[in-house]
N, C-alpha and C positions, 0 to 999 in steps of 0.2 A: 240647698247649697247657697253660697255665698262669696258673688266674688271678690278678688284679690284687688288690693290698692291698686290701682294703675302707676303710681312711682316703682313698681316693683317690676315695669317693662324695661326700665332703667337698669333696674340691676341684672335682671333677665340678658338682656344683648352687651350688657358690661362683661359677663360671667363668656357670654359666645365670643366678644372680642380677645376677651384673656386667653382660653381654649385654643383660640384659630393662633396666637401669637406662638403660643407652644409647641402649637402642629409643622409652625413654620421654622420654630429653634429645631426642633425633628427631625425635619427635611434637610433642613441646611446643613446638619451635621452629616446625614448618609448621603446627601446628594456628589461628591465628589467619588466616593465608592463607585455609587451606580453609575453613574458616567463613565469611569472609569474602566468598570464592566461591561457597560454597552460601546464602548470605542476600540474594545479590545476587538482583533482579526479575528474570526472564525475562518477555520482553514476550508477552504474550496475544495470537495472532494467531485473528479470526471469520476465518471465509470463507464465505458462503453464494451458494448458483447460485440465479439465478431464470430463469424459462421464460417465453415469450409475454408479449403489450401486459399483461396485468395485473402479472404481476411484475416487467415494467418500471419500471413506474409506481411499483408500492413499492420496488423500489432508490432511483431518484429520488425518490422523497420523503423518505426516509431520509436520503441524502446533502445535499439541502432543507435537513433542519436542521437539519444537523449546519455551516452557517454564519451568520453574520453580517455587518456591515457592516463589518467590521476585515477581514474575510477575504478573501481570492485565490481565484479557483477556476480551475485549468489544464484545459483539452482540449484532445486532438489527436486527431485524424484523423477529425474530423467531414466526414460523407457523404452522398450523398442517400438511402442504406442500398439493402436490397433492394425493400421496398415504401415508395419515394419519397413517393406522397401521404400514406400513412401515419403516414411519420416527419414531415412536415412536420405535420398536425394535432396530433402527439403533441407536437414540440418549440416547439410557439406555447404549448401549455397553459403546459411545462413551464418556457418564457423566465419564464414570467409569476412561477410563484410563486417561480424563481430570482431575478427582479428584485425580488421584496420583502422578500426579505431582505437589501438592502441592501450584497451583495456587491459585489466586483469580477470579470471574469473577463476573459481571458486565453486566446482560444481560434485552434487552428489547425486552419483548414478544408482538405478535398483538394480540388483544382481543381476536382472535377466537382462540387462545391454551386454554382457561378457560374449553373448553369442553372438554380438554384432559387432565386430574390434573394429570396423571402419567409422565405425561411431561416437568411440570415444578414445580413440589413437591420436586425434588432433588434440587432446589434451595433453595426451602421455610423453609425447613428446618439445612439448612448449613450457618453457621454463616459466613462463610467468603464469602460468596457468596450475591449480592443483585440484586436484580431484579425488575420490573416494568411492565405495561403495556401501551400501547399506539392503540389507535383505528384507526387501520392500518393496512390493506388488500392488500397482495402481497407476492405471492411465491419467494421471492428477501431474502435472509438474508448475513448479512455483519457480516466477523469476524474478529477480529486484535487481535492477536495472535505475540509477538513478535516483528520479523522483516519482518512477513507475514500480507499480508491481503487476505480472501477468499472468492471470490464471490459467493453465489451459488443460484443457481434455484432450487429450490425445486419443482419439475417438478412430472411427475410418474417417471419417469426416473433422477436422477439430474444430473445437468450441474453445474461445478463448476470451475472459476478462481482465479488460487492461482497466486499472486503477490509480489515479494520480493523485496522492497522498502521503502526506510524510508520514503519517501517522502509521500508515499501514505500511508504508518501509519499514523506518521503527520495527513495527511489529512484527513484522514477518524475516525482518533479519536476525531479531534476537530468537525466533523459531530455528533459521536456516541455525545458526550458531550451537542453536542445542540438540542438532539431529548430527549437526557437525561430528560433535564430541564422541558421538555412539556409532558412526560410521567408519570402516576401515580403509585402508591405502589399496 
């Protein structure tokens, strides 16, 4: 073997100089994008679980006031749950301090509340309120509340995930909307 001139170290880091310049016209032209993308908000999603009537209650109260009287509140698949009288003592409280906040709601019952009229008669009679039924069996009810969505089991015991997320308003409203449609008066 035989080595190479040594003026050709010259042209060697001339050729790395040019290279690197290139790398940097490269960058320079995508670097306003990525910035761009990296400054953008990523949305903050909470999620927290609550167990039994007491953590119930603080979901609901939560999602409580997180409205007003400009606001919509969506449910669907309200039930007479697993312990029936239960849920009916729990959702008279909760109509109440729903209705002073001056909301609207929007709610879709499963057929089997019909055997509980004291359950959904606060609606029947409130003009700003409408309601529906839909033949639909499952201790699952979905609420979108706000900038909340709350899952819950209506369980003997409930199980409930409260969600702060636009995203999953969004989403779960354009759901509420399309169960809407296929539900009756």
């Amino acid at each position: 073997f035989s080595p190479a001139n040594p003026k050709r170290i010259k042209d060697f880091i001339n050729k790395k100089i040019k290279d690197a310049e290139e790398e940097k016209r490269l960058v320079d032209k995508i670097l306003p994008d990525l910035i761009m993308q990296y400054n953008t908000k990523k949305e903050d999603i909470d999620i927290e679980v609550y167990y039994g009537w007491d953590g119930f209650e603080t979901a609901c109260k939560i999602i409580e006031g997180a409205v007003g009287k400009k606001d919509e509140v969506l449910i669907f698949g309200a039930s007479k749950g697993g312990n029936p009288e239960q849920y009916d003592i729990f959702f008279k409280a909760h109509q109440k301090r729903v209705d002073a906040t001056g909301c609207k709601i929007r709610i879709i019952f499963n057929e089997d509340i019909r055997e509980r009229k004291q359950r959904y008669e606060f609606y029947v009679g409130n003009k700003k309120h409408k309601h529906r039924f839909l033949l639909h069996e499952t201790l699952t009810e979905i609420n979108v509340y706000g900038e909340y969505v709350l899952l819950t089991l209506l369980l003997n015991q409930p199980v409930c995930i409260l969600i702060k997320s636009d995203e999953a308003v969004d989403a779960f409203t354009k759901f509420f909307n399309d169960m809407w449609r296929h539900a009756k008066a």
